[in-house]
C-alpha positions as CSV (number, residue, x, y, z in Angstrom):
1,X,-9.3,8.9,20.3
2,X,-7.6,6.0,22.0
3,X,-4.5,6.1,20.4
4,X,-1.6,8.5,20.2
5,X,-0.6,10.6,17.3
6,X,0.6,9.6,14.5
7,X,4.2,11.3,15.3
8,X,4.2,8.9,18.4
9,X,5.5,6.2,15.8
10,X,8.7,7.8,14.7
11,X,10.6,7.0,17.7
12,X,10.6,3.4,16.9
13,X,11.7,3.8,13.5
14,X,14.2,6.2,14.1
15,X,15.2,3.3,16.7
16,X,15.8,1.4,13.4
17,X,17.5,4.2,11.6
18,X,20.1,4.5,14.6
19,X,20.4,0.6,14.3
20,X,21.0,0.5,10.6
21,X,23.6,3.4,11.1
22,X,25.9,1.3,13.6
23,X,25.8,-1.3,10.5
24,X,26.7,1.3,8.3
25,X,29.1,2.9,9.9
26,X,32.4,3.8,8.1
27,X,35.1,0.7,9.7
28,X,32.0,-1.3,11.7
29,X,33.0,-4.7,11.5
30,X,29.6,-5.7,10.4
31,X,30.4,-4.4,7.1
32,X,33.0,-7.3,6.1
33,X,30.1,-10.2,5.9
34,X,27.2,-8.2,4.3
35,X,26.5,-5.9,1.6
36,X,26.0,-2.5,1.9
37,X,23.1,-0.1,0.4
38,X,23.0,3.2,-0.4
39,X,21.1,4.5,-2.9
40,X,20.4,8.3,-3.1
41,X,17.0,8.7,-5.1
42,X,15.3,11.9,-7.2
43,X,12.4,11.9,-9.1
44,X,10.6,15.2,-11.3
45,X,6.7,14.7,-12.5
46,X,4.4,16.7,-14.4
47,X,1.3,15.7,-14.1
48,X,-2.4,16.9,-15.8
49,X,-5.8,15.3,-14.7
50,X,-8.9,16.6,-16.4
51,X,-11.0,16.1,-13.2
52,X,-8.4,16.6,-10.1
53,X,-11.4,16.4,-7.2
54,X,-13.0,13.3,-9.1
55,X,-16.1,15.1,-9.4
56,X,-19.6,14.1,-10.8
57,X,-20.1,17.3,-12.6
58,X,-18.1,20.9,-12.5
59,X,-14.6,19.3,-13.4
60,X,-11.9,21.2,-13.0
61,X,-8.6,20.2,-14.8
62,X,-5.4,21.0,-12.8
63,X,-1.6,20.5,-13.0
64,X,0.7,18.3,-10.8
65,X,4.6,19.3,-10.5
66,X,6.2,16.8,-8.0
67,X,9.9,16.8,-6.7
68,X,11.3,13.8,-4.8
69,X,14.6,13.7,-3.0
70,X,15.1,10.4,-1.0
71,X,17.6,8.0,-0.4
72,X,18.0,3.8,0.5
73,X,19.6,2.6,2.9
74,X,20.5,-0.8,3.6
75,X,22.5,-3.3,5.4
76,X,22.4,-7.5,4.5
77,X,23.8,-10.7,5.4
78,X,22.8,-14.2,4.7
79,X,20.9,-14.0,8.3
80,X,20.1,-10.1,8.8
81,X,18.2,-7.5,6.4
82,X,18.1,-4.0,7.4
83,X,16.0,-1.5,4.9
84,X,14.9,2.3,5.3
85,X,13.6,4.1,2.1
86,X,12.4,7.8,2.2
87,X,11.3,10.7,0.0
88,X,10.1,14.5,0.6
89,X,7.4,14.4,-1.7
90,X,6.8,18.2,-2.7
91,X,3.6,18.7,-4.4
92,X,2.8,21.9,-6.1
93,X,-0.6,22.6,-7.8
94,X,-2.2,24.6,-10.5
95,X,-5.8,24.9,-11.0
96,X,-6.9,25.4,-14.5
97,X,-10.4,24.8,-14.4
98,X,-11.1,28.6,-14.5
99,X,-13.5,30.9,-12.7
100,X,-14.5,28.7,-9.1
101,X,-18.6,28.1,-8.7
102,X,-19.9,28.7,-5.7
103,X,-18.9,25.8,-3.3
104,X,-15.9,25.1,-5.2
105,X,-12.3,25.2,-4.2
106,X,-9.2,25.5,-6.3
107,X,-6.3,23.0,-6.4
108,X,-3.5,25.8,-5.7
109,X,-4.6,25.5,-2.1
110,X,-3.7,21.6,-1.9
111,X,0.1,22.7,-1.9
112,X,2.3,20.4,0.7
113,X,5.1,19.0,1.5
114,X,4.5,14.9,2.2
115,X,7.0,12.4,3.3
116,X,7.1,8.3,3.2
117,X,10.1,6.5,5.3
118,X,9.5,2.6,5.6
119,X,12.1,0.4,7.6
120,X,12.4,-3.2,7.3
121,X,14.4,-5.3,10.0
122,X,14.9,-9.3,9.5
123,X,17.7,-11.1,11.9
124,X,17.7,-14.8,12.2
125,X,18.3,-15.5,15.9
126,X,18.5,-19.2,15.5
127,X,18.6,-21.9,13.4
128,X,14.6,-21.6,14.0
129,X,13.8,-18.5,15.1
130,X,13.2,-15.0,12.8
131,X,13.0,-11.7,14.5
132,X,12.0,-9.0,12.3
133,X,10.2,-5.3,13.0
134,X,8.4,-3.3,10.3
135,X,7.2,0.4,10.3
136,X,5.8,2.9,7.8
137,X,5.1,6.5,7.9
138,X,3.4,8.8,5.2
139,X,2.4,12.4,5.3
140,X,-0.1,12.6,2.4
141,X,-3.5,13.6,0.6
142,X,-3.2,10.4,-1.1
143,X,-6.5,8.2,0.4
144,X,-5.3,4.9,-0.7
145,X,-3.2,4.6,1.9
146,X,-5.7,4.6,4.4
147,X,-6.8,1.5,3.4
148,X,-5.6,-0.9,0.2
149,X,-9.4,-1.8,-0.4
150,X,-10.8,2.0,-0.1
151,X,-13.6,3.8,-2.2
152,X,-12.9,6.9,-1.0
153,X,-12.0,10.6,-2.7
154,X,-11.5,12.6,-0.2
155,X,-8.3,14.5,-0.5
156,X,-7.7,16.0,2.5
157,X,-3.8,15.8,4.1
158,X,-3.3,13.2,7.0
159,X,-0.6,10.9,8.7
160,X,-0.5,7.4,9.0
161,X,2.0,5.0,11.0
162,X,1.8,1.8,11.0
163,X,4.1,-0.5,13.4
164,X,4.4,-4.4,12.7
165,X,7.0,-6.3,15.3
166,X,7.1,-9.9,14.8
167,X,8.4,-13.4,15.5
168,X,8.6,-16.6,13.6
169,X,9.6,-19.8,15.3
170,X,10.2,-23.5,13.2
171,X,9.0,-26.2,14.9
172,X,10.1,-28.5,13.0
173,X,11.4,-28.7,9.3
174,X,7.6,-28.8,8.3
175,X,5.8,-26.8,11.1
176,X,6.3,-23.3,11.3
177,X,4.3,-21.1,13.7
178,X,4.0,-17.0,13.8
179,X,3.0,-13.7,15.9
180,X,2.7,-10.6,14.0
181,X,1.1,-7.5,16.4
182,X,0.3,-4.3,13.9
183,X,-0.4,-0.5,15.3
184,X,-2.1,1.5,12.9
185,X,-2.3,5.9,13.6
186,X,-4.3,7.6,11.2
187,X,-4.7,11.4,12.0
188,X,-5.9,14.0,9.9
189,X,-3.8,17.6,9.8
190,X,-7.6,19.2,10.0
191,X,-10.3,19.0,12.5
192,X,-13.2,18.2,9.8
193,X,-12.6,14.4,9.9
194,X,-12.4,11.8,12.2
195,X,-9.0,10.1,13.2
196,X,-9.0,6.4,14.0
197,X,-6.8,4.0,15.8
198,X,-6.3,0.0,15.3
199,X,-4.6,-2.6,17.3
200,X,-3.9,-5.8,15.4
201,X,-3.3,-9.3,16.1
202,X,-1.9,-11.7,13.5
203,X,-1.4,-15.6,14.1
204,X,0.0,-18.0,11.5
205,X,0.3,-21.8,11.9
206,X,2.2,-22.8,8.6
207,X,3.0,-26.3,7.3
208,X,5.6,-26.9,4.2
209,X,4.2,-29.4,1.9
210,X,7.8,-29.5,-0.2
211,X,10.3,-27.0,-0.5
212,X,7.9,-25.1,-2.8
213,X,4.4,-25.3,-1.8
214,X,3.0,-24.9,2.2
215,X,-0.4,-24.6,4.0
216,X,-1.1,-21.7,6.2
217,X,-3.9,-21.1,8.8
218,X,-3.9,-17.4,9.3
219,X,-5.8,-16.0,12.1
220,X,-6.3,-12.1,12.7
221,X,-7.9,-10.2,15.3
222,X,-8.2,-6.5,15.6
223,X,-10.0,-3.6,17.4
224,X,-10.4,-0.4,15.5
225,X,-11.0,2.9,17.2
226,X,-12.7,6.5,16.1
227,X,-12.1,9.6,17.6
228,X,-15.9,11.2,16.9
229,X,-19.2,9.6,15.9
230,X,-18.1,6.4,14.2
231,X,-18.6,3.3,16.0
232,X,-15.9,1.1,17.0
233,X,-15.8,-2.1,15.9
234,X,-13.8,-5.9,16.8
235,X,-13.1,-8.0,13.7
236,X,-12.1,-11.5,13.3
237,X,-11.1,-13.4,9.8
238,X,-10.0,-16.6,9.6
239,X,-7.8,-18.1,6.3
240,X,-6.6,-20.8,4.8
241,X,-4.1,-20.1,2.4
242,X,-2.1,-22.5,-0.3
243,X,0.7,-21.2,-2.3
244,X,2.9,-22.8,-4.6
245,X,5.5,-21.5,-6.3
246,X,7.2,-22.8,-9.6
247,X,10.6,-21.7,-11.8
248,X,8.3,-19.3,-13.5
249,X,5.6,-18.8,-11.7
250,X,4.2,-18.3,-7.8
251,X,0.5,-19.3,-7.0
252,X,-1.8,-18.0,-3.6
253,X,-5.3,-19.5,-3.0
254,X,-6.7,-18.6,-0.2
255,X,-10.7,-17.8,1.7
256,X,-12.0,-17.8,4.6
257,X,-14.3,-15.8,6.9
258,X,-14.5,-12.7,8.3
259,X,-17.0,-11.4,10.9
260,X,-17.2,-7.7,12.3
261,X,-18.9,-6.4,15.7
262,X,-19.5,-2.9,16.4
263,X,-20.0,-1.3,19.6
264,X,-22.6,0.9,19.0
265,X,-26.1,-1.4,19.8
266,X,-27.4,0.1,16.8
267,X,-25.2,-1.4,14.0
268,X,-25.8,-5.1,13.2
269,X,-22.6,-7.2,12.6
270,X,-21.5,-7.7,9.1
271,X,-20.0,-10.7,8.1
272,X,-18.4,-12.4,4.5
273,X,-16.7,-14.9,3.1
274,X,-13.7,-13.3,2.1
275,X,-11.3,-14.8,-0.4
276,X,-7.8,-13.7,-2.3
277,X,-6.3,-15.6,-5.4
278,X,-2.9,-14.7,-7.6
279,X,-0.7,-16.1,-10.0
280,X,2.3,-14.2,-10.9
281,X,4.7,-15.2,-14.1
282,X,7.9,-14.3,-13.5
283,X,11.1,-15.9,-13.5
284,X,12.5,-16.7,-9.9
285,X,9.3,-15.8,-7.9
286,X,10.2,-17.6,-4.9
287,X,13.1,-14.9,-4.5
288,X,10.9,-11.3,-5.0
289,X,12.2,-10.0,-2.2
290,X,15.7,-10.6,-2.7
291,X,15.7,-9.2,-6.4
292,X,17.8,-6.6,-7.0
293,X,16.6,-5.7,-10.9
294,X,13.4,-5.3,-12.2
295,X,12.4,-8.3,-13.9
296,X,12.7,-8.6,-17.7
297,X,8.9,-9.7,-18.0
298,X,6.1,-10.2,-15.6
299,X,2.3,-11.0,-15.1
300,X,0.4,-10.9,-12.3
301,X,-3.3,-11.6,-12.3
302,X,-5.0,-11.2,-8.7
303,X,-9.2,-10.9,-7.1
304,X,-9.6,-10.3,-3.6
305,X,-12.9,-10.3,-1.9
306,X,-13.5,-8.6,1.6
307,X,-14.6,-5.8,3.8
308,X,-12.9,-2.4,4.0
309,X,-10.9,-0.9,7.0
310,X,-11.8,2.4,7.5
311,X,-15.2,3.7,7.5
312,X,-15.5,7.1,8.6
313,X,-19.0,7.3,8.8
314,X,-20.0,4.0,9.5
315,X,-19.3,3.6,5.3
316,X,-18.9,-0.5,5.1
317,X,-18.9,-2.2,2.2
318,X,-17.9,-5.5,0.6
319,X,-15.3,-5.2,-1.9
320,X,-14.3,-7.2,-5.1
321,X,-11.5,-6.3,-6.7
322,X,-9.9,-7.8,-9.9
323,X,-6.5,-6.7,-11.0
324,X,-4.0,-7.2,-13.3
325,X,-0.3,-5.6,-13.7
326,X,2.2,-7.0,-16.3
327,X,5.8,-5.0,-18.2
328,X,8.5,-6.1,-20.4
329,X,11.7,-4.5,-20.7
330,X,12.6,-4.5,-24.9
331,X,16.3,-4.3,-26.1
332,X,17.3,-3.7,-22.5
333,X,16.2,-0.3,-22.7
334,X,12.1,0.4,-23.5
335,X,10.3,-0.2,-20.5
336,X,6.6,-1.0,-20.7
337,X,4.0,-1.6,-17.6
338,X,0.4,-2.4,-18.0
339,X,-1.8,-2.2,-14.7
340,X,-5.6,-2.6,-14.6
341,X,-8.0,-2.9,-11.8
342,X,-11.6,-2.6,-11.3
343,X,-13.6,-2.9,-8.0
344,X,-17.0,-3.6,-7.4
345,X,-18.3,-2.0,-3.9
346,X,-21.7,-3.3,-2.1
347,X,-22.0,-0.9,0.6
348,X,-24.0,-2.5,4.2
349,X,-26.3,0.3,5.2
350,X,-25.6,3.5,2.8
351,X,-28.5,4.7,1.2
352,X,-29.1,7.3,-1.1
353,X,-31.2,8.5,-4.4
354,X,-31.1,6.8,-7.9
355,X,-31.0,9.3,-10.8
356,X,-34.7,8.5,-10.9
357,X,-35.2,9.7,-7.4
358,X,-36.0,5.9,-6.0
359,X,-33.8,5.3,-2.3
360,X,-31.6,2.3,-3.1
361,X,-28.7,1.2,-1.3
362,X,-24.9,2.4,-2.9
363,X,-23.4,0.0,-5.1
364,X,-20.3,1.8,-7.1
365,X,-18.3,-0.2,-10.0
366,X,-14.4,1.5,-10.3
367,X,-12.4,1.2,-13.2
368,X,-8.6,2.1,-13.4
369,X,-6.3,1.3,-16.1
370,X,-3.0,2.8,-17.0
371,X,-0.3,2.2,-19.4
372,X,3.6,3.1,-18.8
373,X,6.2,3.7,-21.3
374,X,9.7,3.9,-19.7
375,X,13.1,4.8,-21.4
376,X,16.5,3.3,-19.7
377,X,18.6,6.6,-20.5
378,X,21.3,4.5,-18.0
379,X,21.6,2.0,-14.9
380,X,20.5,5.1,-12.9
381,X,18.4,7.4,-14.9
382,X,14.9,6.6,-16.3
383,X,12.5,8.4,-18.5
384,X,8.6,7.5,-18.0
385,X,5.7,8.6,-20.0
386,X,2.1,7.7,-18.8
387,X,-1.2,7.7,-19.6
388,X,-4.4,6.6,-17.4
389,X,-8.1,6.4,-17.2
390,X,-10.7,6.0,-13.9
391,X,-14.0,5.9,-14.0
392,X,-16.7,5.4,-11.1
393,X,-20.0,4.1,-12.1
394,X,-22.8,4.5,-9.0
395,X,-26.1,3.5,-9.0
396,X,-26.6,6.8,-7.0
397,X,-26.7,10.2,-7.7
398,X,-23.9,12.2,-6.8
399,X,-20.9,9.4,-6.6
400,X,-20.0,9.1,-10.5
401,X,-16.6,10.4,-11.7
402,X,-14.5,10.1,-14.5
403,X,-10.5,11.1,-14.6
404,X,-8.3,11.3,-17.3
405,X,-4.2,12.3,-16.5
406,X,-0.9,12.3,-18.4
407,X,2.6,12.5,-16.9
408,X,6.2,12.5,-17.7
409,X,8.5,11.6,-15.1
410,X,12.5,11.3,-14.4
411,X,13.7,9.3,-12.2
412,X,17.3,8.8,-10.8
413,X,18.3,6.4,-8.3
414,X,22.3,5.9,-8.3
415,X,23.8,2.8,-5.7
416,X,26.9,3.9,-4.3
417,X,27.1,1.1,-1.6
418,X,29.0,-2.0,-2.2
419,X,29.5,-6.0,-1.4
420,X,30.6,-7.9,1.4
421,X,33.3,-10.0,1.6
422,X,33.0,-13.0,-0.2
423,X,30.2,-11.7,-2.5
């Protein structure tokens, strides 16, 4: 592979640890303007799914216990923003699906120890100019993290880092133009899949319309490497985006184009017009970011349309996803969250048998929806109860599943930082 490992992106963000410690350090003069985070964090989870490996046929039910230690950091003034979050994410299985078939494995040997750090650094140079560096890292069998738009079930334990350094300049009170460059590792702990590589380009030329609505021209370029038989492949998407945001609400329009070349002679290039829309109700939506408490009541209706990432296996498709996620907090205590999705995957050149034995080319359908019902015990301790349901409908043989899970969970998150000055 053309890349390093996925370790090689710790450095940086332990760069950014080290830089949020000489913020936080005990008498640092850079305490008096801004407020200080820290938030030590704990979660406990049972969980039960009646098909763990999201199998067609031979489910096999199996029980989730996860422990959570972590901790936030954090370090802001009205022109820097300093954030680290991690967890140890222990995972401990138990298979209950009985005595294994041949071919089958049991979910007591998925057993690991994951972890997720993520670092956020804003600092306003100027007047005009915004400095900022981002950088995640997750140890995980979770595959929706390889990619946001992904179709995949595979299970199998890997590391991904990605690394987003960035600049932002005004040009004028209307005119604001941007340079985003985005690493991406992905490396599996195994030898039985492929590990990929991606370097990323991101331009943005952005005009304010008012104070709440702006234009912005988005262009992204980016080269995406495998390690084994998948091709490589160059991709380029153009946008235009709108948003507008109102006292209780924040709208994003925006399509464009997106056009992907592979290296390998054989592979035609794909190419769609992509397109994402949301509206979110919520009060205050111009400040998310800066929110410190769950809202009281939210709803946020989104559809995206565009190609997936990775393809291990030269698997393209074009997705279309439609979600919604909405909550409400009652009598400042009962918690309630609501989050639906369903994606409709045309794959490019996958071909396989129809339950009638006819060769078609894949088309899956995926359904998730899941309800949450949270207790407030206090400020820092939560009780959640949840239930969900996923179902993937294919047109071919062999791709259908259908999960149903519970969990309780306890969470604890106590802030022991303080205010600046002032504040």
């Amino acid at each position: 592979m053309r890349g390093k490992s996925a370790s090689a992106g710790l450095p940086v963000l332990l760069i950014g640890i080290i830089a949020a410690a000489m913020f936080l350090m005990p008498g640092s003069s850079c305490l008096a303007a801004g407020k200080v985070i820290i938030k030590p964090l704990f979660t406990a989870q049972w969980r039960v799914d009646s098909n763990y490996f999201l199998a067609e046929d031979n489910e096999r039910e199996a029980f989730t216990y996860l422990y959570q230690p972590g901790i936030d950091l954090g370090y802001r003034t009205d022109r820097t923003k300093l954030l680290f979050h991690y967890t140890l994410n222990a995972y401990y299985f138990e298979d209950r699906g009985g005595d294994l078939l041949p071919g089958q494995r049991s979910a007591d040997d998925d057993d690991y120890i994951g972890h997720t750090l993520t670092f956020t650094g804003r600092h306003r140079a100027t007047d005009r100019l915004l400095i900022g560096l981002d950088d995640s890292f997750y140890k995980t069998r979770d595959p929706a993290e390889t990619d946001p738009l992904g179709n995949t079930v595979d299970q199998r334990k890997y590391y991904i880092n990605r690394l987003t350094p960035l600049i932002f300049y005004d040009l004028s009170p209307r005119w604001t133009v941007g340079l985003r460059y985005r690493n991406t590792i992905l490396d599996y702990t195994e030898d039985d899949n492929e590990d990929a590589h991606e370097d990323r380009g991101i331009f943005n030329l952005m005009y304010n319309l008012s104070r709440t609505s702006s234009l912005d021209l988005e262009y992204q370029r980016w080269k995406r490497y495998y390690d084994e038989l998948t091709s490589d492949y160059t991709s380029d998407q153009i946008d235009l985006i709108f948003r507008k945001t109102f006292k209780y609400a924040a709208l994003e329009l925006g399509g464009g184009y997106h056009e992907r070349d592979f290296d390998d002679p054989q592979h035609e290039k794909i190419e769609t017009l992509n397109w994402i829309a949301s509206i979110l109700f919520q009060e205050n939506p111009e400040d998310l970011e800066e929110q410190e408490k769950e809202p009281r009541s939210y709803l946020r209706l989104t559809t995206e349309r565009n190609f997936n990432d990775q393809g291990t296996g030269d698997k393209y498709y074009t997705a279309t996803t439609f979600a919604v996620n909405a909550g409400r907090i009652f009598f400042e205590k009962i918690k309630t969250d609501l989050n639906g999705y369903y994606q409709i995957s045309d794959y490019e050149r996958t071909y396989g048998l129809n339950p009638g034995g006819v060769l078609e080319k894949r088309k899956d359908k995926t359904y998730h929806v899941s309800l949450d019902l949270g207790y407030i015990l206090t400020e820092w301790l939560t009780f959640t109860v949840t239930g969900g349901y996923k179902d993937r409908d294919s047109n071919l043989s062999g791709y259908d599943y259908v999960d149903k899970y519970f969990l309780v969970r306890l969470d604890f998150g106590l802030d022991l930082g303080r205010k600046g000055e002032g504040d």
